[in-house]
C-alpha positions as CSV (number, residue, x, y, z in Angstrom):
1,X,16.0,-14.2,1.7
2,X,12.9,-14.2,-0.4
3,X,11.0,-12.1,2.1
4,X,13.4,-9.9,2.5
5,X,14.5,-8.9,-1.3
6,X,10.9,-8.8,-2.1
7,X,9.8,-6.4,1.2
8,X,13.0,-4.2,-0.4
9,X,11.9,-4.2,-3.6
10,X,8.3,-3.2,-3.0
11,X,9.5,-0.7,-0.5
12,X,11.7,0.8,-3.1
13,X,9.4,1.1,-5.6
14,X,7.0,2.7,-3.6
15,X,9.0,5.3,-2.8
16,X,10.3,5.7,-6.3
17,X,6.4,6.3,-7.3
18,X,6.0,8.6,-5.0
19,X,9.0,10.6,-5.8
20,X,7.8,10.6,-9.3
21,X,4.2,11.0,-9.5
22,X,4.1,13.8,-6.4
23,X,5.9,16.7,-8.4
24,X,4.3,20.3,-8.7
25,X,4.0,19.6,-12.9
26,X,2.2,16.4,-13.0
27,X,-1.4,16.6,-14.0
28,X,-4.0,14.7,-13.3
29,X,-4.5,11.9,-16.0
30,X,-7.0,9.4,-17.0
31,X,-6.1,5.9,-18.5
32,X,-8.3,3.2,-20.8
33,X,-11.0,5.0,-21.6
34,X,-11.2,6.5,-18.0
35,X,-11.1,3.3,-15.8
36,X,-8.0,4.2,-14.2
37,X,-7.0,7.5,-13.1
38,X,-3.6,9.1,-11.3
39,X,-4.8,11.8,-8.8
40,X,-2.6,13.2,-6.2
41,X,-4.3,12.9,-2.9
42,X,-2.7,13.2,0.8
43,X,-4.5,10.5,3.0
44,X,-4.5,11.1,6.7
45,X,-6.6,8.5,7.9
46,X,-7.1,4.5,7.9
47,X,-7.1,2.8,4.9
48,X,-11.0,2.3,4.0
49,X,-11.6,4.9,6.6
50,X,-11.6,2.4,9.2
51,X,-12.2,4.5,12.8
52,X,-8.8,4.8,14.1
53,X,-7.2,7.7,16.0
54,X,-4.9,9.4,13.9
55,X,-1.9,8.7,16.4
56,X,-2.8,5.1,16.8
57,X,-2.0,4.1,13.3
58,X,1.8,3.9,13.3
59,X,1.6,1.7,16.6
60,X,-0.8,-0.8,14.9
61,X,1.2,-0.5,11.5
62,X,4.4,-1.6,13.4
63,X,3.2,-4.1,15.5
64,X,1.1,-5.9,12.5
65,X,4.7,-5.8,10.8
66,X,5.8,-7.5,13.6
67,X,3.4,-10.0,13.7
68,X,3.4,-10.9,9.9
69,X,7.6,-12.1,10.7
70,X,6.6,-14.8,12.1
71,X,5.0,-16.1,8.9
72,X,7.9,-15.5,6.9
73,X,9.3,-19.0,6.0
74,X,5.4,-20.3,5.6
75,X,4.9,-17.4,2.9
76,X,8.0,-16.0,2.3
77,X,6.2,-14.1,-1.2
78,X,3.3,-12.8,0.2
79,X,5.2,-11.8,3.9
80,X,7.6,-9.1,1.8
81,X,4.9,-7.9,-0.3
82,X,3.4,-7.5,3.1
83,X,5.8,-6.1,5.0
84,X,7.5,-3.9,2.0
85,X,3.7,-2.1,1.3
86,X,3.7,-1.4,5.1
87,X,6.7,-0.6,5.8
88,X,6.3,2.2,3.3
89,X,3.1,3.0,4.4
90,X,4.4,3.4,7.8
91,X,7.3,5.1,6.7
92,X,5.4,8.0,4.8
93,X,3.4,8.1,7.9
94,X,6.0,8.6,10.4
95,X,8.2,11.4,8.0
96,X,4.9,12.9,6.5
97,X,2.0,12.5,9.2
98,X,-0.4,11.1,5.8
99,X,0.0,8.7,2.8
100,X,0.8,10.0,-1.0
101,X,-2.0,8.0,-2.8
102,X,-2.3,8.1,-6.3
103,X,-4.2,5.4,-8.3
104,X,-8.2,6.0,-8.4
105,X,-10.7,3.6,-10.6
106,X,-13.7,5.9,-11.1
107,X,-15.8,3.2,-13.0
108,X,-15.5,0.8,-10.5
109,X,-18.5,-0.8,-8.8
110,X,-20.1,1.0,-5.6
111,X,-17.6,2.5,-3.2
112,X,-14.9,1.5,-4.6
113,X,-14.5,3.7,-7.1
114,X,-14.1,7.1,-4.5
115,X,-10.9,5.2,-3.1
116,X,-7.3,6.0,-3.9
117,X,-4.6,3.6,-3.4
118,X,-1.0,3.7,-4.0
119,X,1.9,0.7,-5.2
120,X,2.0,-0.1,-1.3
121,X,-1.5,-1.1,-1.3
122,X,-1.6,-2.9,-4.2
123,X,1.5,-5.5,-2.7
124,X,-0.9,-5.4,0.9
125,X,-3.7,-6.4,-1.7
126,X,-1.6,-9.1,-3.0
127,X,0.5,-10.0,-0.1
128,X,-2.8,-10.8,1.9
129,X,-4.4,-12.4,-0.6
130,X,-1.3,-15.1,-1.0
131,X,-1.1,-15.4,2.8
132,X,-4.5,-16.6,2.9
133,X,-4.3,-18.6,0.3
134,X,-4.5,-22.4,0.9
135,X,-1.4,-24.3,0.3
136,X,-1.8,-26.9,-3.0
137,X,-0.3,-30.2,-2.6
């Protein structure tokens, strides 16, 4: 139940972003002292610009959601965060063709700071960070 309330929640509040920061009036802004910044950008390819063919990426997308399922009662936290940041990537993909990104950190160190991410990629971030995480006992 975990896995799934969190996979909804994330998924929801992706899209909610997206509704809310992709409007024609919204400006781009810059946050503490220029760290953080909100830039509209329409990603097409692979996340880190991994070489993938542009049609590939909803088939891998689905089947590594399919995959991660099977994890779900071992990591029921980190499987929705998972599955609700894909799912929502996917889903833009699917409807839009591209990604809505949104969230750039321009002082960050090396190449880092020329990507844009959006709420999805942060719970990915997180969601594969807990899965790999070694259980404490």
């Amino acid at each position: 139940m975990l896995t799934v309330c969190t996979a909804l929640g994330v998924f929801g509040a992706s899209a909610a972003a997206r509704w809310y920061l992709n409007r024609s009036s919204r400006r781009e802004t810059a946050f503490w002292g220029g760290r953080v910044r909100l830039r509209a950008l329409w990603n097409q390819g692979a996340a880190f610009g991994l070489p993938l063919p542009k049609e590939a990426l909803p088939l891998v997308s689905a089947a590594a959601l399919g995959a991660l399922w099977s994890q779900r009662r071992r990591r029921p936290l980190a499987v929705g965060l998972l599955l609700g940041g894909g799912a929502s990537n996917l889903s833009e993909r699917v409807r839009h063709g591209r990604v809505y990104d949104y969230v750039q950190f321009p002082k960050a160190p090396g190449r880092l700071r020329r990507y844009v991410f959006n709420l999805a990629d942060f719970a990915i971030l997180g969601g594969g960070l807990l899965l790999l995480r070694r259980n404490r006992k």
